[in-house]
N, C-alpha and C positions, 0 to 999 in steps of 0.2 A: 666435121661440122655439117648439119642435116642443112642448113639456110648457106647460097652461093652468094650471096650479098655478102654475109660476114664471112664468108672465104676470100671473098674478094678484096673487104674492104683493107680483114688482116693482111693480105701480100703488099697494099701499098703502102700502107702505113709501115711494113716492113722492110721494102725496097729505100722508104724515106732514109733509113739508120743503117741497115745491114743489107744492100742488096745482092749482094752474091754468100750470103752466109747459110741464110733457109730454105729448105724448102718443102717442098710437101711432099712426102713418103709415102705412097699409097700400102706399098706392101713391104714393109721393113723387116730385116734378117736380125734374127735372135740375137746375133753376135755384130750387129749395127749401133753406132751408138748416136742418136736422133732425137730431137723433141717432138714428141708426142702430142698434140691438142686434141682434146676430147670432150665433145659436148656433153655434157648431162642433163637428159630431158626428162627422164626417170629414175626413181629409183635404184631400177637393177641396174641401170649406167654405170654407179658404182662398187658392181658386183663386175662387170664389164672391166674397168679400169682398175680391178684388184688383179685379173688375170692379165693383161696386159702388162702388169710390175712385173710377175712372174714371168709372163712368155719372152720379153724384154730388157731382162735386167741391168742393162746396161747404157737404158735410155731415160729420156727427163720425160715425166709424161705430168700436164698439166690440164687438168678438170677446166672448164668454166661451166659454170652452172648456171641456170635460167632461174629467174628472181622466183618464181614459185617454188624454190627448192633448196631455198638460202639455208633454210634451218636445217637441212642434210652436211653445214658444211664442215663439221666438225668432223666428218671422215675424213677429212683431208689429212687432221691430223692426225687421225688411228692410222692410215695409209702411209704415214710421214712421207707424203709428197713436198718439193719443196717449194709450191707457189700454188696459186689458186686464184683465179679471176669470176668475177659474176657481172651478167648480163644485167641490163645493157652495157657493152663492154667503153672504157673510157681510154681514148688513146693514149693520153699521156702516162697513166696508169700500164695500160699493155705494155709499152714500149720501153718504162721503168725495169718491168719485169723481164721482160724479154733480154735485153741488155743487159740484166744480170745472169740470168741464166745459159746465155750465150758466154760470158767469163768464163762463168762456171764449167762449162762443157770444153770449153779451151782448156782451161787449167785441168781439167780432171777431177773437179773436187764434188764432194757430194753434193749440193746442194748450195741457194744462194741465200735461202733465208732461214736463219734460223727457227727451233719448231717458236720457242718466245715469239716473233716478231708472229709468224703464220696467226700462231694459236689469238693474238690480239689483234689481227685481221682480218679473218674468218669469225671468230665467236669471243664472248666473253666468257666461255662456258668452256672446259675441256674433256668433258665429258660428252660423246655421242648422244646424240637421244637414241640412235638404230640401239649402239651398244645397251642402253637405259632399257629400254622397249625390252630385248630382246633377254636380259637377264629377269626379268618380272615375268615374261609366259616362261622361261625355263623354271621356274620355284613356282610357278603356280601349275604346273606341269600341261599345259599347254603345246608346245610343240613337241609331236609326239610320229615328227618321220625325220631322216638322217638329210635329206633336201637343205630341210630351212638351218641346220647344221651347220651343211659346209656353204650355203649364202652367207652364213654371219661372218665368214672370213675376211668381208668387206670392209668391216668395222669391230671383230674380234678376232683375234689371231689364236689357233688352235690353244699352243702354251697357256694361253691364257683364260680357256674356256674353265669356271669351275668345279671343285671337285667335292667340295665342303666347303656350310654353310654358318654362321656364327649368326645367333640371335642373341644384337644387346640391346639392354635396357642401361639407364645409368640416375644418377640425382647428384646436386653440384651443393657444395657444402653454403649454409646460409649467410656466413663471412666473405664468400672469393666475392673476387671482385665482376661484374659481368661480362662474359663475352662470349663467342661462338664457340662455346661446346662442341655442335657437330662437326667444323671445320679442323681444331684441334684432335677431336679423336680420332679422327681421318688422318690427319698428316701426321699426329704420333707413330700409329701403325705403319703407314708408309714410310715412316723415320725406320721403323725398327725392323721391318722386315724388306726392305731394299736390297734388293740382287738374292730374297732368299725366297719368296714365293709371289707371285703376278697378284693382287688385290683389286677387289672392287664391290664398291660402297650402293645400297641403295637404301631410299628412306620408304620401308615400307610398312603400313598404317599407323602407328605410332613406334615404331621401333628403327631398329639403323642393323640393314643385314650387313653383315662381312661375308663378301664370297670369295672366296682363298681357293687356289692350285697348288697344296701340296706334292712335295715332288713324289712320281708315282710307285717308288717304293714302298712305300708307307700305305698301307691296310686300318691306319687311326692317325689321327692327329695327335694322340698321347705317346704313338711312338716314335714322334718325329723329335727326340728331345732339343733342337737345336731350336725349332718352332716355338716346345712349349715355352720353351725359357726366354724366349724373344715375347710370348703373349702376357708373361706372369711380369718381365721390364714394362711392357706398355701400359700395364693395371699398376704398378707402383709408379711411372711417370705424371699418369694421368691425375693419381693421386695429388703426389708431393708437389708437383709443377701448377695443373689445375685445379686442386682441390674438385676433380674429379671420379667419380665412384661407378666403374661398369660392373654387371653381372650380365653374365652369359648363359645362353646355354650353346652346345656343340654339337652338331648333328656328325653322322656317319660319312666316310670316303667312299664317294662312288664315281668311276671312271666314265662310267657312262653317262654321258652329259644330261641325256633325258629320265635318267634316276637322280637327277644332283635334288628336283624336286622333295625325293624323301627325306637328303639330309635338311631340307627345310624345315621339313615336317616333324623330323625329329628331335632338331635345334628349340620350337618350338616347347615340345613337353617336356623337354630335359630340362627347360627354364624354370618350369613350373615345382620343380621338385628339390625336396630339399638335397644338397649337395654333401658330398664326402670327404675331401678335405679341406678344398678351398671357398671358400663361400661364394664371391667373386665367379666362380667357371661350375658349370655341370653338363659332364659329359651323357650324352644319349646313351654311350654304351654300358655305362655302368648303373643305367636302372634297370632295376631286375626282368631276366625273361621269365619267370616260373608263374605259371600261370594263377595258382592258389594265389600266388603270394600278389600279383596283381588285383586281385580280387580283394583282399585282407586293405589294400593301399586306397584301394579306391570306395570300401568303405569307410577307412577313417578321414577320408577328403570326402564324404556326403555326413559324416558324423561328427565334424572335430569339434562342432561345439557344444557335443554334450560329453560327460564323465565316459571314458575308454579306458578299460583296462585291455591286461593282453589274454587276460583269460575270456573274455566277451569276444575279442576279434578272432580268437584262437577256435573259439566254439562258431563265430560266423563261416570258418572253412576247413572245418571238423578234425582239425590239429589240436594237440595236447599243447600247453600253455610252454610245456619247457622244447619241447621241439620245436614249438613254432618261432618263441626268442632264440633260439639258438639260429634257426634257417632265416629269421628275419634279420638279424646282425651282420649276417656273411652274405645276404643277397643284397641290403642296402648300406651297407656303412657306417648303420645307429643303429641304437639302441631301440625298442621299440618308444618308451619313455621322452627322448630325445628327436626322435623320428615325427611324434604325434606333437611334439610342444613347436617345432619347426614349421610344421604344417599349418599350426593355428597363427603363428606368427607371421606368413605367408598371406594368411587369409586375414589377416590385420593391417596389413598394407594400404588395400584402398580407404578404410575404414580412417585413418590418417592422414590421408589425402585430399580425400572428399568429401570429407561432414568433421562435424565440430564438434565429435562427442569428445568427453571426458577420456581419462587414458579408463581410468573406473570401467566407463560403461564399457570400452572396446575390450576390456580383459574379461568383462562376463561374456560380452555377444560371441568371442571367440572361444570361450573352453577352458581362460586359464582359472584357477582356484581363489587369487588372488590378485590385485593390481600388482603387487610389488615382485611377485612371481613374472609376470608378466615382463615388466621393465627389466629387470635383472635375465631373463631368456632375450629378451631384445637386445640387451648390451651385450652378451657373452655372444651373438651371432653377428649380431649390424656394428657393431663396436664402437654406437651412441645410443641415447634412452630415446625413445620414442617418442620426447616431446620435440630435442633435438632432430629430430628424423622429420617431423611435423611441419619443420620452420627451414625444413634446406628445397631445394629445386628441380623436383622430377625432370629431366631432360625428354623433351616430344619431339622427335625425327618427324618434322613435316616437309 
C-alpha cells in the first residue's frame, strides 16, 4: 500500500476480528503461503500482480484498486483472483472479505468466492476492456514489438492469444421470434467448442470477428477436422434453434500473434467471394494464388453487370477459352458460368437491403438475363427467393 494511513487503518480494523492471524510480509518466500494486498494505482500494477501469481503461487494476493481504475476491474477476473476491493475502502466489506479468505487459507482451498459472485461484483461485463483494446490493435496490426505481447499476460493468457480469425456476417429469418442474435451466436460457439479451442468475440464495424486458438498442430483450420465439424454443428444449431443464418469467411493460421493481423485480412476477402462447397464458410485458402487468374476474377467483379462470356475474359488475360475453363474450374471450384452468376448475386445483396427496387430492376442492374433467371440462381445458392431475403433481418454487430 503506497498511503500508511490505509496500512494503518487495515491492521486495526484487523486486530478487531483476527489479531494474531496477519500480518505484513514485506519480503515473502515462493514456497510461503501469505495474503498478498496490492494497491493498484496504475495500469501496469496489474501487470505487477500477474507476476506476483507466478512468483508466489501459493499465496492469496488481493488487488484494491483506486476508484480511477474501477473499469480495469474485470482483470481480476482474467487473473481468477479470488476477491477484489475498491477504494475508498469500506470496513465492513474488508473485513467480510478477509474472514473469508482467512477460512480459506486455513482450509487449504482455492479461493472464497466464487468467479459468479467476483464477476457480479467487480463488473457486469465479463469481458476485459484491456483483453477488448488489446485484440482490436492485434487485427488492426498495430502492435508491432513482442513487449506489449507478453504485458497482455495480464489480462490474456498466452494459450489463448489468437491464431485465426473468422469474419461473420449473418440475417435472422423474418418469422423468428426477436431476441439477441449476438449473445446467442456467442454462447452457441462457446456451447460447441468448450475444452476444444480458447474463443473470443469482438464486434468490429458492422461485423462479429471469431478469434479462435486452434491447437498448434494444425497449419489450416480445414485440417483440424474435429473443429470443422464442431463449426458446420454451430451453423445448423443457429439455424434450426435460432432461425439463424451465418456466412463466413476464414482467414489463415498464423502462430505469430503479430501476423494473426493477416488472418483478418484474409477472413475479410474470402468473405467477399463466392464459395466451394458450403455457402455458409469460405476459406482464404482456397481462393486462387495464380495470378492471371486473379486478374480474369477481378475483372468480372468490375464487369459483372454487363454480358461476360469466357471467351472475352479468356482474351482479357490472353488464354484460350478452353484452357482457361479448364484452369478456372480447378483453381476456384465453378464453373466459369456459375462463378460469374454468384458474383452478380453477391453484388445484389445490398441492392435488397437498401432501396426498394423491383426484383425486375435488380436482375438487369446486376447482369442477370432475366428476373426469373435471377430468383431461381438466388434460391439454388440462399435457399429462398430474393423477396423472402428482402423481408428477414440483417444482423449488425454494434
Amino acid at each position: 500500500m503506497e498511503s500508511s494511513f490505509d496500512k494503518q487503518q487495515m491492521s486495526e480494523w484487523l486486530k478487531e476480528v483476527l489479531p494474531n492471524a496477519l500480518e505484513e510480509c514485506k519480503v515473502p518466500k515462493r514456497e510461503d503461503e501469505v495474503i498478498i494486498v496490492y494497491e493498484v494505482n496504475r495500469l501496469f500494477d496489474w501487470v505487477k500482480i500477474n507476476r506476483l501469481k507466478r512468483n508466489y503461487p501459493n499465496s492469496i494476493i488481493v488487488p484494491i484498486v483506486t476508484e480511477h481504475l474501477t473499469y480495469s476491474t474485470g482483470i481480476a477476473i482474467e487473473l481468477v483472483l479470488p476477491a477484489l476491493l475498491i477504494k475508498p475502502l469500506q470496513k465492513s466489506k474488508f473485513l467480510r472479505i478477509v474472514k473469508k479468505l482467512y477460512t480459506s487459507y486455513q482450509d487449504k482451498k482455492a479461493s472464497t468466492l466464487t468467479m459468479l459472485e467476483l464477476s457480479q461484483q467487480v463488473s457486469q461485463h465479463h469481458t476485459s476492456p484491456f483483453r477488448e483494446a488489446f485484440l482490436k490493435r492485434l487485427i488492426r496490426g498495430e502492435i508491432d514489438n513482442e513487449q506489449e505481447i507478453i504485458q497482455s499476460a495480464s489480462f490474456l493468457s498466452t494459450n489463448c492469444i489468437p491464431n485465426i480469425v473468422f469474419l461473420i456476417q449473418g440475417y435472422i429469418d423474418s418469422d423468428a421470434i426477436p431476441h439477441d442474435a449476438s449473445s446467442n451466436i456467442t454462447n452457441v460457439f462457446r456451447q460447441h467448442f468448450a475444452n476444444k479451442a480458447p474463443l473470443s468475440f469482438l464486434h468490429f464495424e458492422r461485423y462479429l470477428l471469431l478469434l479462435m486458438r486452434i491447437p498448434t498442430e494444425y497449419n489450416s483450420f480445414k485440417h483440424w477436422t474435429a473443429g470443422e465439424l464442431c463449426l458446420l454443428e454451430v451453423i445448423e444449431t443457429l439455424k434450426k434453434d435460432y432461425c439463424i443464418h451465418l456466412f463466413m469467411g476464414v482467414g489463415g493460421v498464423f502462430q505469430d500473434a503479430m501476423h494473426v493481423k493477416e488472418s483478418y485480412s484474409q477472413a475479410r476477402k474470402a468473405r467477399r467471394k463466392p464459395p466451394i462447397d458450403n455457402i455458409h464458410i469460405r476459406y482464404y485458402e482456397d481462393l486462387t494464388k495464380h495470378v492471371q487468374l486473379q486478374k480474369a476474377i477481378h475483372y468480372i467483379e468490375e464487369h459483372y453487370d454487363e454480358q461476360l462470356t469466357v471467351r472475352d475474359v479468356a482474351k482479357y488475360i490472353s488464354f484460350s477459352p478452353t484452357h482457361f475453363s479448364r484452369l478456372f474450374k480447378k483453381e476456384t471450384g465453378r464453373n466459369f458460368v456459375d462463378y460469374v452468376a454468384f458474383t452478380r448475386l453477391i453484388k445484389s445483396l445490398p441492392f435488397l437491403r437498401k432501396y426498394d427496387y423491383t426484383v425486375e430492376k435488380i436482375s438487369s442492374t446486376c447482369g442477370f438475363n432475366t428476373p426469373n433467371y435471377y430468383s431461381l440462381t438466388f434460391k439454388k445458392y440462399v435457399g429462398i427467393s430474393p423477396t423472402d431475403y428482402r423481408n428477414t433481418t440483417e444482423i449488425l454487430f454494434k
